[in-house]
Structures are given as structure tokens and as C-alpha cells.
C-alpha positions as a Markdown table, in Angstrom:
| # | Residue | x | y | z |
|---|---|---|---|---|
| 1 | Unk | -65.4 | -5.0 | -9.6 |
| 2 | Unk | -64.5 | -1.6 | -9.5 |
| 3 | Unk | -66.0 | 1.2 | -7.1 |
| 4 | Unk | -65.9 | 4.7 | -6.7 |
| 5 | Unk | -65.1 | 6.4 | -3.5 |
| 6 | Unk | -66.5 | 9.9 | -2.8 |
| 7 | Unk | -63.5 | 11.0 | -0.4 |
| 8 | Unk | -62.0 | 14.3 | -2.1 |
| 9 | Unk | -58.6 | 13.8 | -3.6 |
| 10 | Unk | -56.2 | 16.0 | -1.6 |
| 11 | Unk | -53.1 | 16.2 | -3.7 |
| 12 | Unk | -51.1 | 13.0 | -2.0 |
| 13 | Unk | -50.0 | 10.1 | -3.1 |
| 14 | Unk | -49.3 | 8.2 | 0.3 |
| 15 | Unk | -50.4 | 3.9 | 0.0 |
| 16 | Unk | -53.1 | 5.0 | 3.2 |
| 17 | Unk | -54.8 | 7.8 | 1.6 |
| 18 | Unk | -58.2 | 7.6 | -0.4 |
| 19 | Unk | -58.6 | 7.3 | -3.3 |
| 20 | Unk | -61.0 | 8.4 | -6.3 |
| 21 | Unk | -60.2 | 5.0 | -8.2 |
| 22 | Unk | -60.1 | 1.9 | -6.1 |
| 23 | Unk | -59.7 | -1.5 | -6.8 |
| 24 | Unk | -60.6 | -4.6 | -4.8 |
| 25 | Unk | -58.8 | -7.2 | -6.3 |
| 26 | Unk | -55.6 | -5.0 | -6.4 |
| 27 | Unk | -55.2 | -5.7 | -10.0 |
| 28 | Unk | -52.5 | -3.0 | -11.4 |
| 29 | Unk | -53.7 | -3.9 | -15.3 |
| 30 | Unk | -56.9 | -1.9 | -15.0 |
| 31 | Unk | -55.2 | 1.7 | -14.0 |
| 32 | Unk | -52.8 | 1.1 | -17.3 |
| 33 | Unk | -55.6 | 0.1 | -19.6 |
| 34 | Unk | -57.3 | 3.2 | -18.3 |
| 35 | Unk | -54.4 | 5.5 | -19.0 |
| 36 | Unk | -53.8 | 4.3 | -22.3 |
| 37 | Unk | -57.5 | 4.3 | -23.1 |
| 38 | Unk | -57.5 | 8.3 | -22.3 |
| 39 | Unk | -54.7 | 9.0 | -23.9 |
| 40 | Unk | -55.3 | 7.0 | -27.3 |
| 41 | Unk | -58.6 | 9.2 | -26.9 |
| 42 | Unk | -57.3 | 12.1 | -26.5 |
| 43 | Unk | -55.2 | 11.9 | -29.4 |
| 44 | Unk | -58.4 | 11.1 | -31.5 |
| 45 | Unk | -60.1 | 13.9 | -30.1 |
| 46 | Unk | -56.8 | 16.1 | -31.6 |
| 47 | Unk | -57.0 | 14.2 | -35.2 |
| 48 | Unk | -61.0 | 15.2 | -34.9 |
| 49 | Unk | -60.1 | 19.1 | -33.9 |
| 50 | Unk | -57.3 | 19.1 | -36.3 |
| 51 | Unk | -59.3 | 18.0 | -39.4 |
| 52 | Unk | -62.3 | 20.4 | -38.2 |
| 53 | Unk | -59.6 | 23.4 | -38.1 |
| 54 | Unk | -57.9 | 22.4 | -41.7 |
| 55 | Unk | -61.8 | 22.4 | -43.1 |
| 56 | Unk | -62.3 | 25.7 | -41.8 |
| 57 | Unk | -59.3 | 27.2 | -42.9 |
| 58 | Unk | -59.3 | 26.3 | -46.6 |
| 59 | Unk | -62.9 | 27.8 | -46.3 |
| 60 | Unk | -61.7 | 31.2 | -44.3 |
| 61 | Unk | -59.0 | 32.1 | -47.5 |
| 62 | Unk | -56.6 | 33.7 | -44.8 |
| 63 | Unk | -53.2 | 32.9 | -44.2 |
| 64 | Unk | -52.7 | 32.8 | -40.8 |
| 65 | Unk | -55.4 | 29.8 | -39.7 |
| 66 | Unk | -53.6 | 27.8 | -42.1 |
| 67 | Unk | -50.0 | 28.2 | -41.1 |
| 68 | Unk | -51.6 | 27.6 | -37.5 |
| 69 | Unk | -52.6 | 24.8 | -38.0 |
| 70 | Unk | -49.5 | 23.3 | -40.2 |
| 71 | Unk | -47.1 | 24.4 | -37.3 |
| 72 | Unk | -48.6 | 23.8 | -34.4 |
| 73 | Unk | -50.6 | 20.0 | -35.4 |
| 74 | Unk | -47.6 | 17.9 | -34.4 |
| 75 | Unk | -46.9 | 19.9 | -31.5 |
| 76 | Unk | -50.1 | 19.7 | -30.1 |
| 77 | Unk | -50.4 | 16.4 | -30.7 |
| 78 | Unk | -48.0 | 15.3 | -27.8 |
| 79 | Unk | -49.4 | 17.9 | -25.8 |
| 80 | Unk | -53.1 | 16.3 | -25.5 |
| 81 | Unk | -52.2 | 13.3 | -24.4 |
| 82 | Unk | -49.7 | 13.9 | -21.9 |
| 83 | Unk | -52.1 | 16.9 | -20.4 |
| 84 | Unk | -54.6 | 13.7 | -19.7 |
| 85 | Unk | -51.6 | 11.2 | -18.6 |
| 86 | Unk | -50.8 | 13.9 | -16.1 |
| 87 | Unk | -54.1 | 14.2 | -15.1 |
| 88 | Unk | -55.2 | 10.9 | -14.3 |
| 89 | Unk | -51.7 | 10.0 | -12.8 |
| 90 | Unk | -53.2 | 11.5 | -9.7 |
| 91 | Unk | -56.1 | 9.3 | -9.6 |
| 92 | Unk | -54.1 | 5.8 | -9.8 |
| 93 | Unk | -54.8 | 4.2 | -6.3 |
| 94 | Unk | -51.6 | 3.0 | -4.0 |
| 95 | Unk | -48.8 | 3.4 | -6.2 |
| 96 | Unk | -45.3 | 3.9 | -4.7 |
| 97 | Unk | -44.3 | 7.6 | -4.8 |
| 98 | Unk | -40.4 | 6.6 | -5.9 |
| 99 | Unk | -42.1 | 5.4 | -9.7 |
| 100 | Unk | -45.2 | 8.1 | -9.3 |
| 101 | Unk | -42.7 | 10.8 | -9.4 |
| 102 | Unk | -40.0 | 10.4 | -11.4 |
| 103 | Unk | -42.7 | 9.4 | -14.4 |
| 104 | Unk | -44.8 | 12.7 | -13.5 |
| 105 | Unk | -41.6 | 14.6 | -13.3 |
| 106 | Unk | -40.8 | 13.3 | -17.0 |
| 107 | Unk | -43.7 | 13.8 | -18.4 |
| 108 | Unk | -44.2 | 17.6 | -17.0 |
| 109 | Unk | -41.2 | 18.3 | -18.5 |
| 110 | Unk | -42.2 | 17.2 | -21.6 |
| 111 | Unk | -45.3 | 19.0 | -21.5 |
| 112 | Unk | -43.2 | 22.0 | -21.6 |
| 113 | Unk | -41.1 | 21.0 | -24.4 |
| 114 | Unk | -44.3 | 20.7 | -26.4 |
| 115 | Unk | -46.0 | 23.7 | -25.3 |
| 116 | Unk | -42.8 | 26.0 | -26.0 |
| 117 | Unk | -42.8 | 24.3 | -29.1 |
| 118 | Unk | -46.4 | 25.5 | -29.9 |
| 119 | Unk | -45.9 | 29.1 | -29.2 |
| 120 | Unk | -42.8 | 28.8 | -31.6 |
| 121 | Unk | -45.4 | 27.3 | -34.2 |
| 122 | Unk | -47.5 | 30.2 | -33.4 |
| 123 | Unk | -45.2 | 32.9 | -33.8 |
| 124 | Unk | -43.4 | 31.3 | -37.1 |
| 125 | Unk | -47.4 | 31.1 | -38.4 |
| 126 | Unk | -47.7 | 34.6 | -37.4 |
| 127 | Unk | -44.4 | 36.0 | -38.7 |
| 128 | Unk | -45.4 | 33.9 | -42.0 |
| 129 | Unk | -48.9 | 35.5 | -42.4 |
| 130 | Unk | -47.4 | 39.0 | -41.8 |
| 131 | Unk | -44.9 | 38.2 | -44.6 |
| 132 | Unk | -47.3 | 37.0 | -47.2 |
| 133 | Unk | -49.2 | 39.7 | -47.1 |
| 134 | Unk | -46.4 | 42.4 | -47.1 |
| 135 | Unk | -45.1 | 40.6 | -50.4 |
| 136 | Unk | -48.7 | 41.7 | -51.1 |
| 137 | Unk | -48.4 | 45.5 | -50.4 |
| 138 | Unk | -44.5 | 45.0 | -52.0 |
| 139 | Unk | -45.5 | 46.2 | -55.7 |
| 140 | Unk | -47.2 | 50.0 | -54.4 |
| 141 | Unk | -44.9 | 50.6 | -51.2 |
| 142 | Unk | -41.7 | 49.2 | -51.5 |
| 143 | Unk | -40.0 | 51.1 | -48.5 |
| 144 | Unk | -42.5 | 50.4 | -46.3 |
| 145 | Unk | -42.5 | 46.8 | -47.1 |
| 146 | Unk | -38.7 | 46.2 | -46.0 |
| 147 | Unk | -39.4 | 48.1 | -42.7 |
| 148 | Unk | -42.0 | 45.7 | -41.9 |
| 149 | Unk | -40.1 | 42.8 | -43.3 |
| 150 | Unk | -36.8 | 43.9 | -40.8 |
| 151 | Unk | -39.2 | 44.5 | -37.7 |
| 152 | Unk | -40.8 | 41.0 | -38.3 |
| 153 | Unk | -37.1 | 39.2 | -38.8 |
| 154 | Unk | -36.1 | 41.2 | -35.7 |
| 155 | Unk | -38.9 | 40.7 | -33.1 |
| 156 | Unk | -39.7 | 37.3 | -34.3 |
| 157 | Unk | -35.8 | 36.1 | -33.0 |
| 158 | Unk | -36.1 | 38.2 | -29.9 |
| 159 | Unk | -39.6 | 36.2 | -29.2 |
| 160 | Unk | -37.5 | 32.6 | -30.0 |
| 161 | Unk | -35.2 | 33.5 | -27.6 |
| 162 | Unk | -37.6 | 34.9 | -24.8 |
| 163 | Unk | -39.8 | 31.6 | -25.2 |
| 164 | Unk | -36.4 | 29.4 | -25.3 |
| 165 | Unk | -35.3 | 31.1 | -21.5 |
| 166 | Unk | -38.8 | 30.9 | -20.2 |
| 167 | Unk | -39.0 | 27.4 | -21.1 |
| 168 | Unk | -35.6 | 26.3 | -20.0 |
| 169 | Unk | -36.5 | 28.5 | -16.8 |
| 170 | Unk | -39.8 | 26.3 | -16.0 |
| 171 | Unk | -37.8 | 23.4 | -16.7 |
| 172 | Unk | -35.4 | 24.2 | -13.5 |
| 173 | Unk | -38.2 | 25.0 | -11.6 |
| 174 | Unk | -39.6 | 21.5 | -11.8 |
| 175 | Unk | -36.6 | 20.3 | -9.9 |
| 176 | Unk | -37.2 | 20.7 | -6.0 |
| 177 | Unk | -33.9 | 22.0 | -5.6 |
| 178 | Unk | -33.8 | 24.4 | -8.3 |
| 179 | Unk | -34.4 | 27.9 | -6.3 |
| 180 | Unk | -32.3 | 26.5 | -3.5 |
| 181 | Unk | -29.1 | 26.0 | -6.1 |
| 182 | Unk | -29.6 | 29.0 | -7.8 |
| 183 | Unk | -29.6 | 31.1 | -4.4 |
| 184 | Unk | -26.1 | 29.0 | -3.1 |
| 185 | Unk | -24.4 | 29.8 | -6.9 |
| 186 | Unk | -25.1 | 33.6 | -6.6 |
| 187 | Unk | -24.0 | 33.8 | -3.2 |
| 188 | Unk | -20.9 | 32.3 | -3.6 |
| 189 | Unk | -20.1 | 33.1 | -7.0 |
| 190 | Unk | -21.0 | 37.1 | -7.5 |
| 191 | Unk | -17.7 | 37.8 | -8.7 |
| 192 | Unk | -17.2 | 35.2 | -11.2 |
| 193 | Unk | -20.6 | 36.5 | -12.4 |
| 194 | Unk | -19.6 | 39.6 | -12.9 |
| 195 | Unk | -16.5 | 38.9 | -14.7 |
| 196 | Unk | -19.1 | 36.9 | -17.1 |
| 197 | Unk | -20.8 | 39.4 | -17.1 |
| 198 | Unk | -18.0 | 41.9 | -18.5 |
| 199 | Unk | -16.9 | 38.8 | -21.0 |
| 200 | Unk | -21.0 | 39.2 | -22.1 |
| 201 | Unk | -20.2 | 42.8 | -22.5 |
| 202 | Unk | -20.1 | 42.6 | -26.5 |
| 203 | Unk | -22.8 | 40.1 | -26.9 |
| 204 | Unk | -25.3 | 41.9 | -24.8 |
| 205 | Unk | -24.3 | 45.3 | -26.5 |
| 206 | Unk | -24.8 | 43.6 | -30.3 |
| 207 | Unk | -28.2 | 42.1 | -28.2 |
| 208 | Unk | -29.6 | 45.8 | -27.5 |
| 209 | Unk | -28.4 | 47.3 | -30.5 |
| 210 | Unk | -30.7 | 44.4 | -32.6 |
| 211 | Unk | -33.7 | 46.2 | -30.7 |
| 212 | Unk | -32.4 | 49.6 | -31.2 |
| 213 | Unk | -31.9 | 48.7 | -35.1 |
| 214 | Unk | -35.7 | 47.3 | -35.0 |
| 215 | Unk | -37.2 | 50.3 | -33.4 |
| 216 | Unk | -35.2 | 53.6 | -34.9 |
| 217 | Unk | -34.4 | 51.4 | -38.4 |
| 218 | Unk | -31.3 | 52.9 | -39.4 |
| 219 | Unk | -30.8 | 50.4 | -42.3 |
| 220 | Unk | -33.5 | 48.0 | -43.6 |
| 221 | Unk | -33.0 | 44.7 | -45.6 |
| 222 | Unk | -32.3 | 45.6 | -49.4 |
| 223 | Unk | -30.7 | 48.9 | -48.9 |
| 224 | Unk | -27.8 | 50.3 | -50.6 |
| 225 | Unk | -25.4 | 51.2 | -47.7 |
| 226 | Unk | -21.3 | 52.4 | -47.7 |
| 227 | Unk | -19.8 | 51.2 | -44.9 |
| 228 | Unk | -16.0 | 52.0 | -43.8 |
| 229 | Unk | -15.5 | 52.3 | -47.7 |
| 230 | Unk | -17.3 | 49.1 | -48.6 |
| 231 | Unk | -20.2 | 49.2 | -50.8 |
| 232 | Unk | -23.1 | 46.8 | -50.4 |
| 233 | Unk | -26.6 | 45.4 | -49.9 |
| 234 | Unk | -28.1 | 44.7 | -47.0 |
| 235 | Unk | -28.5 | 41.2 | -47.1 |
| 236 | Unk | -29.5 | 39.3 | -43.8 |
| 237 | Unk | -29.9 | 41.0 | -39.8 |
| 238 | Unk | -28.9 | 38.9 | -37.5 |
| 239 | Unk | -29.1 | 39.2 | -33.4 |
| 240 | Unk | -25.5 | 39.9 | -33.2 |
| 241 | Unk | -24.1 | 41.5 | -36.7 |
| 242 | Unk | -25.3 | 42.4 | -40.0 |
| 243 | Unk | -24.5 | 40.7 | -43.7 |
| 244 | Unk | -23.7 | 42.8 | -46.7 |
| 245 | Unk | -23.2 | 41.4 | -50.3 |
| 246 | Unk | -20.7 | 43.5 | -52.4 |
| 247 | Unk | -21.0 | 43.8 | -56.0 |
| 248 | Unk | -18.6 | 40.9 | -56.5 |
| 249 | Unk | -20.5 | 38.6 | -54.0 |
| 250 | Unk | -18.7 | 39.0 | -50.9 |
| 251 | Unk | -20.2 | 38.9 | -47.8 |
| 252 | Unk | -19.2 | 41.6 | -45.1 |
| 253 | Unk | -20.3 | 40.6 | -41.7 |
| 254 | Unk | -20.3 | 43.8 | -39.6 |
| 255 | Unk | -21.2 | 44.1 | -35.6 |
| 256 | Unk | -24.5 | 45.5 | -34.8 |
| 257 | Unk | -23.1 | 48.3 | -32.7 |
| 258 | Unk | -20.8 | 48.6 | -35.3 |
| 259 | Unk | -23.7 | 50.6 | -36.6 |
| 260 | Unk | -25.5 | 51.8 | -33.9 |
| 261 | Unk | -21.9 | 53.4 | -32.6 |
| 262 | Unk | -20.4 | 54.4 | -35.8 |
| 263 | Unk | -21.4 | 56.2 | -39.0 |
| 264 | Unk | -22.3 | 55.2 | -42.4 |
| 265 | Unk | -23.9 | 56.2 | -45.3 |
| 266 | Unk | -27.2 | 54.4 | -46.4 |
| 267 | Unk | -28.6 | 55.4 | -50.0 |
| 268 | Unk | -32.4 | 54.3 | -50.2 |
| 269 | Unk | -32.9 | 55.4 | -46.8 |
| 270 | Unk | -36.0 | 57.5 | -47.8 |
| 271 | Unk | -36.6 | 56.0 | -50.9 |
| 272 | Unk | -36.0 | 52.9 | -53.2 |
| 273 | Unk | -34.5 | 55.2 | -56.2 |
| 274 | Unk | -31.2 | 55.2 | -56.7 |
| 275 | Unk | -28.9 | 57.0 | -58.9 |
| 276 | Unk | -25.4 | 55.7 | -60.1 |
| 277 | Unk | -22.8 | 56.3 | -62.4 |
| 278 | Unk | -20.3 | 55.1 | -64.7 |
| 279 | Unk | -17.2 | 57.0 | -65.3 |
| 280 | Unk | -14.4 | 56.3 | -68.8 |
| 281 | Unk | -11.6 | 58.3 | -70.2 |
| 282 | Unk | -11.3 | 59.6 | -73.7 |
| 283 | Unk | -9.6 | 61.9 | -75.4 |
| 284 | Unk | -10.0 | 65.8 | -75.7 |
| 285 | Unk | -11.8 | 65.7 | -79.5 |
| 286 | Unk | -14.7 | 63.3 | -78.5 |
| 287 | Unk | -18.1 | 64.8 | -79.7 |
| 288 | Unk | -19.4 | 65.1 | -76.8 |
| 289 | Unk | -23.1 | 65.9 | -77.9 |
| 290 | Unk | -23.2 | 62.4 | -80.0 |
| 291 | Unk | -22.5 | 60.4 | -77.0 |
| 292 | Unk | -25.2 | 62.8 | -74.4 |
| 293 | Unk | -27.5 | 61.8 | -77.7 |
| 294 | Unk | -26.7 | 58.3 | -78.6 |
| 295 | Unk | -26.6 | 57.3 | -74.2 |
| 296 | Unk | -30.3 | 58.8 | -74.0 |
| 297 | Unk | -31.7 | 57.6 | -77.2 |
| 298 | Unk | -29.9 | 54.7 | -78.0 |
| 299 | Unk | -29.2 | 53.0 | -74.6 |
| 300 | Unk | -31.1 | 54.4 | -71.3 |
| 301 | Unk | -34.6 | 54.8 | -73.2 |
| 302 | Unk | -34.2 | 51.2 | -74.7 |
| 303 | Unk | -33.3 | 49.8 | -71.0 |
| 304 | Unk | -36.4 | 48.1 | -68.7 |
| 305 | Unk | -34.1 | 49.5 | -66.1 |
| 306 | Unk | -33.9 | 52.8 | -66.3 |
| 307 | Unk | -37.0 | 54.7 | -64.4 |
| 308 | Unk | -37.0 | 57.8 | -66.8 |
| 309 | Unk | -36.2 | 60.4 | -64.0 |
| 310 | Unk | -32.7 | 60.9 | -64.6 |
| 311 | Unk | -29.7 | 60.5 | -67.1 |
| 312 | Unk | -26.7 | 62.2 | -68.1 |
| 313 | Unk | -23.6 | 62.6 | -69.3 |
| 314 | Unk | -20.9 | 65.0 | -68.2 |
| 315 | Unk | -16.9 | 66.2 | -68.1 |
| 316 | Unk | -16.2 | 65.3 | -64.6 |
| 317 | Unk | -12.4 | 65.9 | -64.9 |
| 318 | Unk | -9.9 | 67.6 | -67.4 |
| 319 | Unk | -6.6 | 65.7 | -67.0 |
| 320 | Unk | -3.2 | 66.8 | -68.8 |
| 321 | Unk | -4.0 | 64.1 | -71.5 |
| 322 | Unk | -7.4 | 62.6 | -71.7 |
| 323 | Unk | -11.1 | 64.2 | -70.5 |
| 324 | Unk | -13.1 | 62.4 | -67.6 |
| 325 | Unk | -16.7 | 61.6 | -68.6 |
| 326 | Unk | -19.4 | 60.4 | -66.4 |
| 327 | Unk | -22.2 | 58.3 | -67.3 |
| 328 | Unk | -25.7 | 59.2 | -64.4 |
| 329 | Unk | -28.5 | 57.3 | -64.4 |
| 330 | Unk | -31.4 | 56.6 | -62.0 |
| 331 | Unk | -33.2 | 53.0 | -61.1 |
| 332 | Unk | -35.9 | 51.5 | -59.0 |
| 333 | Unk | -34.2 | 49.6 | -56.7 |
| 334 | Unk | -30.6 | 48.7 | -56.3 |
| 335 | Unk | -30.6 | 45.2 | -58.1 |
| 336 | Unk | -31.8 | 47.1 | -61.1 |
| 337 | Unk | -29.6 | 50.3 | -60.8 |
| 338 | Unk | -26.6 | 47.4 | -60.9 |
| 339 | Unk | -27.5 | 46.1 | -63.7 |
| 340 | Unk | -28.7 | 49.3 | -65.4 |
| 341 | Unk | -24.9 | 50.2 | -65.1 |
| 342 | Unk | -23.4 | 47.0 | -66.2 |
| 343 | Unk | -25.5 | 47.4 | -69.9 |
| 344 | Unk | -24.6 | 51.2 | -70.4 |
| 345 | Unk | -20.6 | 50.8 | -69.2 |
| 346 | Unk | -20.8 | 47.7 | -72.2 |
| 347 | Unk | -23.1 | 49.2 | -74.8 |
| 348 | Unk | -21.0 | 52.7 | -74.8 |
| 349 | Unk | -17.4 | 51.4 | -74.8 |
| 350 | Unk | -18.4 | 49.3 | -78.1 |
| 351 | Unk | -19.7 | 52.3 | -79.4 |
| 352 | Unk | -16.9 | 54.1 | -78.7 |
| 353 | Unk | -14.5 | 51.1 | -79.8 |
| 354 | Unk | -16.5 | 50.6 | -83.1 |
| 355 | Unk | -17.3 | 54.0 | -84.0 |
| 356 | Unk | -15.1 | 56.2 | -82.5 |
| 357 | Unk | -12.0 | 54.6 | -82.1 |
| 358 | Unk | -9.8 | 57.9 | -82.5 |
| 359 | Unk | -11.0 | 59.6 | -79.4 |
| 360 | Unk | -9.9 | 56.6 | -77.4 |
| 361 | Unk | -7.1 | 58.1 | -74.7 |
| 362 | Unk | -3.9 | 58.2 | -76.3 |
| 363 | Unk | -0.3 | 59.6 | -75.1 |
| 364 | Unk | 1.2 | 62.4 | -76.5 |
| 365 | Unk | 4.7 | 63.3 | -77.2 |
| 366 | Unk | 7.3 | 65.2 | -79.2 |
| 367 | Unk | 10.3 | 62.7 | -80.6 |
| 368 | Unk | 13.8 | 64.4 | -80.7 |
| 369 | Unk | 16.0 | 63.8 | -83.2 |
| 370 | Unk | 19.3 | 62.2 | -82.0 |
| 371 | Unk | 22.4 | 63.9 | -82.8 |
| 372 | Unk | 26.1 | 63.5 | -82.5 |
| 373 | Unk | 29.1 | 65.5 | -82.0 |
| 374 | Unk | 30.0 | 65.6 | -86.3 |
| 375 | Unk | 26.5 | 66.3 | -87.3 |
| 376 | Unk | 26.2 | 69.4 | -84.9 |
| 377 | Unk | 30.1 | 70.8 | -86.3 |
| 378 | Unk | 28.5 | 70.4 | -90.0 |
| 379 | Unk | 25.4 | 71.8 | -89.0 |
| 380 | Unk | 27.4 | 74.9 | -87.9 |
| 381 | Unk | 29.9 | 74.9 | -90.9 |
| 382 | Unk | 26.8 | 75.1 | -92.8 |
| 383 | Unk | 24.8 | 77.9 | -91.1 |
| 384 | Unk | 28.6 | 79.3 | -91.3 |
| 385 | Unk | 29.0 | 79.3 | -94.8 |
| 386 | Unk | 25.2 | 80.8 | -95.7 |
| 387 | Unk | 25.8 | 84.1 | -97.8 |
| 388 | Unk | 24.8 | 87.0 | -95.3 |
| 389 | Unk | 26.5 | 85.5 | -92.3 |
| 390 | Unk | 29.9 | 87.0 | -93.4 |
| 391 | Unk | 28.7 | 90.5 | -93.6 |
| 392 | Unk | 27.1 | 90.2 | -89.9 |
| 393 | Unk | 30.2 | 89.1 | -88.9 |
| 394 | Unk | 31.9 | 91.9 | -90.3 |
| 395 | Unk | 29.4 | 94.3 | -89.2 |
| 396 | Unk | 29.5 | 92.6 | -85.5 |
| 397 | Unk | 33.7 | 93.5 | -85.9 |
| 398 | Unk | 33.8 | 96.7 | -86.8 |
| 399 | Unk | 31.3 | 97.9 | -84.7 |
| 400 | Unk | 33.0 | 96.4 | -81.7 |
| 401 | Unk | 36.5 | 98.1 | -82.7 |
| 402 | Unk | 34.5 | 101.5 | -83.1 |
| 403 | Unk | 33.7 | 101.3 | -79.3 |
| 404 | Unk | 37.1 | 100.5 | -78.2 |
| 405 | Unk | 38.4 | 103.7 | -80.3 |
């Protein structure tokens, strides 16, 4: 039979204390069936929650409860049962503290395993949500939808990493001896910390300028920045550096206080419009006025890229053998400005190819005609012998002869 004895439980686990559950027949089966029994139950009691909060968020339409529930279900599911192992651990009657606490030990530190685990499931719900719905509000404000999307990416890493430490931090505090090993390491190893600390010097300065980048948003994801000469998108912010994709699909990985330190120049920084050109050479006796006419009417009015603010097309340099023409147009966005310049660079240089092939540049020159020695002698023999030469000759003579008289 078992009884129940009213003696308050004061926290030890010492073979002559009393006990809340004791057993007369010192049978050791009961306290495990008991265990199991609670924990088996308290993972029903999580299936039963679980399926109430799935119910109520197909009913609610909102994002959020629904991503909370998907994320954090098998987290929470360890987390119920070893909350109620924990707690009846400290009702099992004389049981040998070398076994009680190593188990309790383990099973703490799962606990917080699971429960860090949670919060990331809550946060990656959250961030989710967030992002759904600025996809929503994408179509009227563009610009404001990347900032939101970069200050989500941004403070959603920094809260991994702050649960990750806090965490691995309770973790060590579990162990008895945690504080006092922690103490004896900075005491007698301050200056191999601080040469750690100098080797962290980059890392911690890419760290802080990943918040600074967050807050004062120098660059977004999706813009259209120049960096050191490179052109680019903004493709992907990470804690430590940056990823841009050039126009031939190369990535550029670039140091966070790379930016925050240095300059650059960032094109949809206060809007999503863009304007770009295309520049080609032909020669000095192009009609100018049916290109202007046939690149607006022809080509950037027929294009689902071009955004109707801006196009034109101008002499942007007079060299010693060919003119300079540039092609401006406006876009949207940046993927549509790149390929709003791809179609009018190929539908103008086959117009030009097809239909006006003579004003493609050419090089120009005058051809000398060889000569030798004999052709120059008869070529003077004959200007010699032409009929008024003699009399200038003469003239030239006696003129001369006059003056010496």
C-alpha cells in the first residue's frame, strides 16, 4: 500500500529525510510507473493543446498563430514532459543522490536545449509573419518594403545569436563549478584575453557595423550600388560582409565595415527608379532624328520595361572618326532596367545593321600613289617640255642678268 506523508518537502534528497511519496514495501517499480505515467500524460495533454491551437489558427486567417504553432510543436513537445520528469524527480523517496543527480543534471540541460529551441521557433514564426505580409505591402511601397525586409534579416540573426549565448551560458551555470572556473581563467589568463580580444578586433567591428547597417540603412537588399568600381545588386546581408551579384553573375563578398568605413555610391537609395544607358559608335552622317524617332516609337514604348518617365538619345562624344551616341532610359526596379537595356542595345544595332549599314564606323584615309626614282625624272621632263615653261625660263634669265648689270 502506498501512503502519503504530510512532512513538507525541503529541497533534499538525503535516504533519512521525509518524504511526500513513501513506500512500505520498498518497491522501486511504483516511482517509475509513476514517472512514465506523467510524462506519457503530459505529452497527451501537448497533442490535446497542440490540435486546439491548429483549430484555432486556421479559424483566426493570420499568419503568425500558424507559423507558431508549426515551429514551435516539436519543440514543445520534449519540453512538457521533461518539465514534469523534473518535477516529480523530487518526490521519489530514498534514492541515492550519485544516480538522482547526474539524471536531473541531464535532463535540466535538456530542458534548456528545448526551450532555446522554442524562442528560435518563435522568432523564425515572427520574422516569417512580418515577411508575408510585407510581400503584401511589396506592390504600393516598394522602398519601404526592402527596409523592412533588411531590418527583419538583420535583427532576426542578432536575436539567434543572443538566444544561442544565453543558452550556452545557462548551460555552464548548471555545472557547480562553472562560476568558480570562469573566475580562475580570467585571473590568470587576462592577457591572453586580450590578445583574443585584439585577434576579435575584425569580427566584432563587421558585428557592430551589421547593427549600424540595420539602424541608419545605408544600403537595403535589391539596391543598385558601385562599389570600388564594381557594379551590382545587393544580394544577401550577412553578420559579417555583404553579397553583391554583378551583371555577369559574380558574387562580390565585401566586409561590413567595408561600408560603414568607406564610400560608395548606392543608386535606388531614395527610390526604386533607375535610369541607365547604352552607349555605340557610328559614323558622322547617321540621321540622328530617325534613330531619337524609331528608339521612342519603335522600341521603349513597345517595352513592358520601360516606365514612360524617361528616354533619350544623345551625341555624348565627337571623336576624330566616328560620333558617340547614348541610348537613356528609365525602369522600375533594377532587374527590369537590366533587361530594358539588353532589348534596346539588340533591337537598335539590327536596325542599324539592317537598315543603315553605311553609317556603321568606318576608317578613313587617303592612299598615296607609290613612285620611283624614273617615274619622278619623266614626270619632270614632261612638266619640262609643256609649251610656256621655256618662256618663264627665259623670262626668269634675263631678269636675273638685268639685276647683276
Amino acid at each position: 500500500m502506498t501512503t502519503l506523508d504530510t512532512t513538507q518537502y525541503n529541497g533534499s534528497l538525503s535516504s533519512n529525510n521525509t518524504n511526500v511519496l513513501t513506500f512500505s514495501n520498498g518497491n522501486r517499480t511504483i516511482p517509475l510507473m509513476i514517472i512514465g505515467g506523467i510524462a506519457i500524460g503530459s505529452m497527451l495533454v501537448h497533442l490535446f493543446i497542440t490540435f486546439i491551437l491548429k483549430q484555432i489558427a486556421k479559424k483566426t486567417g493570420w499568419s503568425f498563430d500558424k507559423e507558431v504553432v508549426k515551429h514551435c510543436a516539436l519543440p514543445s513537445f520534449f519540453i512538457f514532459p521533461l518539465t514534469s520528469i523534473l518535477v516529480t524527480l523530487s518526490f521519489i523517496p530514498d534514492v541515492d543522490l550519485s544516480i538522482m543527480d547526474p539524471i536531473r543534471h541531464a535532463f535540466e540541460i535538456l530542458l534548456i536545449i528545448f526551450t532555446s529551441w522554442s524562442a528560435v521557433g518563435f522568432i523564425k514564426a515572427a520574422s516569417i509573419a512580418i515577411s508575408q505580409n510585407n510581400d503584401y505591402q511589396k506592390s504600393t511601397s516598394s522602398l519601404q518594403s526592402r527596409k523592412i525586409h533588411t531590418q527583419l534579416i538583420v535583427a532576426t540573426r542578432i536575436m539567434y545569436g543572443m538566444i544561442f549565448w544565453i543558452s550556452a551560458a545557462a548551460i555552464l551555470l548548471t555545472f557547480p563549478r562553472a562560476w568558480d572556473f570562469g573566475v580562475s581563467i580570467l585571473a590568470s589568463a587576462s592577457v591572453a584575453a586580450l590578445l583574443i580580444g585584439f585577434a576579435a578586433k575584425p569580427s566584432m567591428v563587421n558585428l557592430i557595423a551589421s547593427l549600424q547597417i540595420a539602424l541608419t540603412q545605408p544600403l537595403l537588399l535589391d539596391d543598385y550600388v558601385v562599389i570600388d568600381g564594381q557594379q551590382g545588386v545587393v544580394e544577401e546581408i550577412e553578420a559579417q560582409f555583404i553579397v553583391v551579384r554583378t551583371s555577369d553573375e559574380r558574387r562580390l563578398i565585401i566586409p561590413l565595415s567595408r561600408i560603414i568605413n568607406g564610400s560608395f555610391e548606392n543608386w535606388t537609395r531614395t527610390e526604386e527608379n533607375i535610369g541607365i544607358y547604352f552607349d555605340f559608335f557610328v559614323d558622322f552622317g547617321v540621321p540622328l532624328e530617325d534613330l531619337k524617332q524609331y528608339l521612342m516609337n519603335s522600341i521603349l514604348k513597345k517595352s513592358k520595361y520601360w516606365d514612360h518617365r524617361d528616354g533619350s538619345l544623345t551625341i555624348e562624344e565627337c571623336r576624330e572618326n566616328c560620333l558617340k551616341l547614348r541610348a537613356y532610359m528609365t525602369a522600375l526596379n533594377v532587374k527590369s532596367a537590366c533587361n530594358l537595356k539588353n532589348e534596346v542595345s539588340e533591337k537598335l544595332m539590327e536596325y542599324i545593321i539592317t537598315t543603315l549599314p553605311e553609317y556603321l564606323p568606318r576608317s578613313r584615309g587617303q592612299t598615296v600613289e607609290k613612285r620611283s626614282g624614273i617615274d619622278s625624272m619623266s614626270r619632270i621632263v614632261t612638266k619640262m617640255e609643256e609649251p610656256g615653261l621655256e618662256n618663264i625660263i627665259n623670262e626668269k634669265k634675263h631678269h636675273i642678268f638685268q639685276e647683276k648689270e
